[in-house]
N, C-alpha and C positions, 0 to 999 in steps of 0.2 A: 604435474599430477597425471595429466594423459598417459597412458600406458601403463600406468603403476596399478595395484594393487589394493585396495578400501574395504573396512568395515563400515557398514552404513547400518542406521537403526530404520525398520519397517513397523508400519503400524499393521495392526490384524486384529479381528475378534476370536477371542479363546471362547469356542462353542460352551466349554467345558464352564467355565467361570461367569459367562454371561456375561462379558465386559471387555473392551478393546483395552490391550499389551502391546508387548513393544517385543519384537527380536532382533538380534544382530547377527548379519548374513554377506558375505564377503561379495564384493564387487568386483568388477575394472574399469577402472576408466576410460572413454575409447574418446569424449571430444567433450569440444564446453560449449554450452548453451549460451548465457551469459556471463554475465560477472560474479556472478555468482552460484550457476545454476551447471551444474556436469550431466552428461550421457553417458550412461555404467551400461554394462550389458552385468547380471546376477551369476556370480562362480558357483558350479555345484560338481561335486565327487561323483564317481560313480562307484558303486557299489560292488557290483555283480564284473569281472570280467568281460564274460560273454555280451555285456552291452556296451563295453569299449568300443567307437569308433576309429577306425585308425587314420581317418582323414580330421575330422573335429575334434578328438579328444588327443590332450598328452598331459605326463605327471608333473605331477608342479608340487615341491616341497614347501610348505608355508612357515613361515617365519614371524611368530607373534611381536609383537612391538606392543609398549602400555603409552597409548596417546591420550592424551585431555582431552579433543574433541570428539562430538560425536561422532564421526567418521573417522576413524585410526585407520593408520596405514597399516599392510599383514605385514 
């Protein structure tokens, strides 16, 4: 799993609804805690060009996969 690619579900409060929800927000996996338990660092797009870094940022084409667990691989 280290290195690859995860869907993980986040818990948050929707100000809007008054109530904690659930989103699903792409990971990496970079190491494992225990037997259970991974260190993700959180994948996000950038938007704007002009906020491309060219030393931290590069393109990555995702590739959906439909997993059963909470956590699906992209």
């Amino acid at each position: 799993m280290i290195g690859k690619a995860y869907w993980a579900i986040f818990k948050y409060y929707d100000s809007s609804a008054h109530m904690m929800a659930f989103k699903k927000r792409p990971v990496l996996i970079i190491g494992q805690a225990d037997e259970s338990d991974y260190v993700v660092l959180p994948i996000s797009r950038v938007t704007r060009r002009e906020h491309i870094d060219q030393k931290y940022d590069f393109k990555k084409n995702y590739r959906r996969d439909s997993g059963g667990c909470r956590c699906g691989h992209l």
